[in-house]
Each structure stands twice: as C-alpha cells, then as structure tokens.
N, C-alpha and C positions, 0 to 999 in steps of 0.2 A: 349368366342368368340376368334379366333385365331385372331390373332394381326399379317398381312402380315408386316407391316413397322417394328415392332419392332425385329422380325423374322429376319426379311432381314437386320436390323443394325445389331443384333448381327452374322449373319452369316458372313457380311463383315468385321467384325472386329476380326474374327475367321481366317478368310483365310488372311486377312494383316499380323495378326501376326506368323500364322504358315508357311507362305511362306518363303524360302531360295534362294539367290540369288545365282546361280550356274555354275561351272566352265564353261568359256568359251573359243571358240576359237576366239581370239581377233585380226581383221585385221587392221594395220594403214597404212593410204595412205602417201607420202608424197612429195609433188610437188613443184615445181619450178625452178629460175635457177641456175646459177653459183655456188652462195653461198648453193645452196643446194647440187645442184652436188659435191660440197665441194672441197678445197683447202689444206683440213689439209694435213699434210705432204709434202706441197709445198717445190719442188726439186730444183724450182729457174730455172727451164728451160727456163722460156720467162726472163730472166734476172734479176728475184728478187731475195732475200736474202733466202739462205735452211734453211727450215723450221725444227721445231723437230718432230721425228716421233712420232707413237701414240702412247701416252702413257698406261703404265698398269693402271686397268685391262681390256682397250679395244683391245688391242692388240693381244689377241689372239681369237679364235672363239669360240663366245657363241653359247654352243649347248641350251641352254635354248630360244632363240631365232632365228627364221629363214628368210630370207630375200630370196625375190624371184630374182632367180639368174637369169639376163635376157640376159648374154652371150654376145658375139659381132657382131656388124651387118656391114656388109663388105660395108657400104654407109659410105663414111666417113663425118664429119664435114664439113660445107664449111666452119668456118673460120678457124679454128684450123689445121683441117687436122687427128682430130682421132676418131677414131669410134664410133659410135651412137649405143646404147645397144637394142637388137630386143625386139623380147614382149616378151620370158624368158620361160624355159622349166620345171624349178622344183625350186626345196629350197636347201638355202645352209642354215651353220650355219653362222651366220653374224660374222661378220670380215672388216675389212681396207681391201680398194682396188676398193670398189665402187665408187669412186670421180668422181673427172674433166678428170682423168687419171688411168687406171690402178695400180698405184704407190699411190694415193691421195685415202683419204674417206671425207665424209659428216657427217650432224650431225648423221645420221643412229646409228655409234656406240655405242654413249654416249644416244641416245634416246630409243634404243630397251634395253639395258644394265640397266638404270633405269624404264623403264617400268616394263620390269622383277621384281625389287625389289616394285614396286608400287601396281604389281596386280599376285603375285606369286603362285595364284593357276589359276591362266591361262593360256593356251599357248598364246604366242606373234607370232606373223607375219606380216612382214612389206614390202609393195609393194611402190617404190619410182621411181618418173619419174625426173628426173634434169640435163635440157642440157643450156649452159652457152648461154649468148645473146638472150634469147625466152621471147618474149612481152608477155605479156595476151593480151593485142589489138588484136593481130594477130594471134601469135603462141598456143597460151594458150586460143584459141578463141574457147571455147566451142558448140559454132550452126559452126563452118569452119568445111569446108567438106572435106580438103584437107585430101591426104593419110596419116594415120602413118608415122610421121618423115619427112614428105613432109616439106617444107621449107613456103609452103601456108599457107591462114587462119585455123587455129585446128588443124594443121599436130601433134601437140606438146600435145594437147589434146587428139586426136584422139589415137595417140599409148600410153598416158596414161591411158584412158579407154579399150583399147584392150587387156593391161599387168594385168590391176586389173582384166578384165573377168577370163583372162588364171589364175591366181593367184586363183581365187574363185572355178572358175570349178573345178581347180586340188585336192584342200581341200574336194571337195564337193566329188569327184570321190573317196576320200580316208573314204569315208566313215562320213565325220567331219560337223558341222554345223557352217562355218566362220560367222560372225558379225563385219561387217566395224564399228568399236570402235571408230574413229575419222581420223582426218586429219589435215596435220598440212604444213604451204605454206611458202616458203622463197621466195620471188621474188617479181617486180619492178623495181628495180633498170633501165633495160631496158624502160620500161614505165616513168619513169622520167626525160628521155633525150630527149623524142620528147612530147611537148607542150601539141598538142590535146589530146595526150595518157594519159598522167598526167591529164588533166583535166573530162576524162572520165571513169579515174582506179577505183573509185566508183562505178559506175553504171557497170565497168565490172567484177567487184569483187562480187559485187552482183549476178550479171548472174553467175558469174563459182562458186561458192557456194553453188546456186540453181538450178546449173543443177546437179554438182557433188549428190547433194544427191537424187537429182531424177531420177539421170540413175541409180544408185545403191540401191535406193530405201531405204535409209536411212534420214529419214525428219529429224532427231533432232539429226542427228552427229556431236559432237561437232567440230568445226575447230579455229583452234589457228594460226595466222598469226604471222609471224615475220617483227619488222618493220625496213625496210630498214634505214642503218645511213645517216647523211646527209651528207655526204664525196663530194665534191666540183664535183667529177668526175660523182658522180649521179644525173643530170641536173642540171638546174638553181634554185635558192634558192628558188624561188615562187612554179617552177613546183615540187619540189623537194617533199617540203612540201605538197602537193596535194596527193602525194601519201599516205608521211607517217601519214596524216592523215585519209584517207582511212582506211590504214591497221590498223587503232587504234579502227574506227569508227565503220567499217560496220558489222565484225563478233560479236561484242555486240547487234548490235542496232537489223540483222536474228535472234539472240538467239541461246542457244548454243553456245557462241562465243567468242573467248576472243585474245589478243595480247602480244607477248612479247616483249620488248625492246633489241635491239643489239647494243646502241651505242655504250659500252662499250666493249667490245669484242675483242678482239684483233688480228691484222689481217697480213696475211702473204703475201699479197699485198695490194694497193693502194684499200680498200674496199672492199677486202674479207678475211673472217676469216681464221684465220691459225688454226694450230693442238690447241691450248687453247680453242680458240674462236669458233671452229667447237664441241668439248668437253660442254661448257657451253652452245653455243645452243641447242644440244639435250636435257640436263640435264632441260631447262627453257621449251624447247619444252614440254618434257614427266612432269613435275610436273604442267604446265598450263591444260594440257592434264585431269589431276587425279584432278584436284581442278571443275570441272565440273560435274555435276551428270550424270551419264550413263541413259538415257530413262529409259530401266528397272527398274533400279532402282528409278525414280523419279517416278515411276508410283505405285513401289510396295510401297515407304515412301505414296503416298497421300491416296492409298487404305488402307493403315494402319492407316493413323492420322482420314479419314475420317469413318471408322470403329471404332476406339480408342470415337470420339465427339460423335459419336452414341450410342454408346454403355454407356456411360456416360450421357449423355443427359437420356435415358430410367432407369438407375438406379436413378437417382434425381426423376422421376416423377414416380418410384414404390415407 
C-alpha cells in the first residue's frame, strides 16, 4: 500500500536538504535623524571642534556597494538653511558626502562596507532618509499625509517611502529582483525632548515598524534600532529613559528585532557621533543586522529540520 505521509516526509526532507540559498539583490533601508544623517567629518562650522575625516578603507567609493544617490532638492532646511535631498534618480558607488552636509557622512559608510564582507555573494544597496530635528511623533509620522519633505505630519516619512519606491522600481527596471534585507533606525533624540512624545515613542515605534513592512510588504524584515545616549541635552532624565527604553524594547518584543547600544561612541558634538562613532555605528548596525536569520532562510532551516525529524522518525519505525 502506498504510504502518502511517509512519501511526503521523505519528499520534504529531500527538498530542505537539496535546496541552496541564492545570491541576492539585497536592499537596506536606513532612517532617521541627525545622527543618522551623520556628523562624521564634522568641520566645526556651527562652532565645534573639526572633526577627523574619514577614515580608510571608507574613504573612498565602494563600487561593491551602491547607495541611492538622491541629489539636492532646492527646498532648503528651515533650521539649518541646507538642502533637503529629493527622492534620487540612480546609484552611485557609496562614499563620504551623504551626511548632515555635503562635506559630512553617516553610518552609511562603515555599514554598506561591512555588509559587503558579511554577505559577499550579494549585491548590497542601501536607500537612506536622515534629516536632523525630525520627530517620529510628527515627522516620521507614518499614517501623516503631509507632502514629501513637507514640514507636516509624515512629510519625513512620506518622502522616505517615495525614495525606497524610486529605489526598487529602478532595480526592478534593470532587470533585477531587490529584497528589502532589513532596516536599521537612528533617531529619538527629538522625541525625548517633549514629554508626550517620549511617553508615546513606543506605541509610535511600533506603528512605523508595522507600517514600514507593510507598505513594502516585507513582514519579517529584520530592524535593528540604535539607542539614543542619555546626553543631558536629549530631554529630561525620566523622558529620556522612555525612549531609550523603547528602542531596546519593542524591535525584540515585533520579532525580527533587535537594538544596538551608542553610549559609548564617541561624538563630534554635544551628542552626536563624529567620524569614530559614525564608523562603529555602521559596523554595530551591519553585524546586528547578520546575527538575525534572513525569512528565507529561517524557513529553508525549519523545512529542513522538519523533513531531517521525518524522515528519521520513518526509519525507526521501518
């Protein structure tokens, strides 16, 4: 008599194990503010001490890794006064120069840089939205309906979902099959300075988490939060703590999730990282990132272990 269950173990344990995990086109998002838009290389313009430039080997452009180049957009800053980057027309090879400034970069360099050594039969590509002073209350306000870059609720959102489309579409146009890989968030700091916003960064962090992977349609991409230091100037010590327990809390608690710590980090103003500390955050960003099982992958290990018990189980009872 044909035996459908024992049929069907050993067939599933046939395809776990002959299945190969295969090169991808791997896209990582990477949002936030200030400290994400990054400081490295700080020139000491607003009055602080010049920073060291970037060091080798970021320093010059990985062509092993491409960053979507999103150009300058002629709205300038309202506090600053410099220009807010549009939604971005192609790829470059990543390099210093994406920061707060023209002149400055973000963890970008040290995170697409080790990526590369982490998953080196993949292409890397890294889509990054980071403008200094932007809430998640407000600006980072995933249901805000405000314009791209609009200064309104989701304006800050809104054009970092616009740059991922254009980002994806253009991959797709080339023929390629992107896979949002992960995501990885530097910000707070703003939400720690006003009260209510601190005491509802949880429940907002969960919303832009859970929207992020359902507009992109990625349920189980992993996101790695970095947690804000408690540096005196990012709210009061109660609200302060509100956040950076948040950011420890909640990407664990969604799944997929996990946090790195920045206290240590060393910073080229009054609470944000300089060129070291912009360097060690990418590097803490991109290896939290690889310590997380890829979907795929966690689905090709259970189809495997669970074909492996099957198939095991029917040789004990032949």
């Amino acid at each position: 008599m044909f035996d459908f269950r024992k049929h069907f173990c050993i067939g599933v344990a046939l395809v776990g194990l002959s299945l190969t995990v295969q090169a991808e086109t791997k896209v990582f998002l990477m949002g936030g503010q200030s400290n994400m838009a990054g400081l490295g290389g700080y020139a000491g313009q607003y009055g602080g001490p010049l920073d060291q430039p970037c060091p080798v080997p970021y320093d010059l452009p990985q062509m092993a890794v491409q960053f979507w180049n999103y150009g300058p957009d002629p709205q300038p800053h309202p506090a600053y006064g410099i220009n807010l980057p549009g939604v971005g027309t192609g790829w470059a090879n990543l390099a210093p120069g994406y920061g707060h400034t023209p002149s400055m970069f973000g963890p970008e360099v040290a995170f697409g840089y080790r990526l590369h050594q982490l998953f080196p039969d993949d292409e890397i590509y890294l889509v990054k939205e980071g403008v200094t002073s932007q809430s998640l209350a407000v600006n980072w306000n995933p249901n805000g309906t405000a314009p791209p870059n609009d200064g309104g609720p989701g304006g800050i959102y809104n054009m970092f979902k616009a740059r991922v489309n254009a980002a994806l579409a253009d991959l797709e146009a080339r023929g390629k099959s992107p896979v949002i890989a992960g995501m990885v968030w530097m910000q707070g700091e703003s939400d720690a300075m006003n009260h209510d916003w601190a005491v509802a960064y949880g429940e907002n962090l969960t919303t832009l988490i859970d929207k992020v992977r359902s507009d992109f349609d990625t349920p189980n991409m992993p996101f790695v939060a970095g947690r804000i230091t408690n540096h005196d100037e990012w709210g009061t010590p109660a609200d302060n703590a509100l956040v950076r327990n948040a950011l420890m809390t909640v990407p664990p608690q969604l799944g997929f999730g996990s946090w790195v710590d920045t206290d240590d980090l060393p910073w080229a103003t009054a609470g944000h990282y300089g060129t070291k500390g912009q360097i060690e955050l990418g590097i803490r960003f991109a290896d939290a990132i690889a310590t997380m099982p890829e979907p795929s992958v966690l689905m090709l290990l259970v189809s495997g272990c669970f074909g492996w018990r099957c198939l095991n189980e029917f040789r004990r009872k032949k």
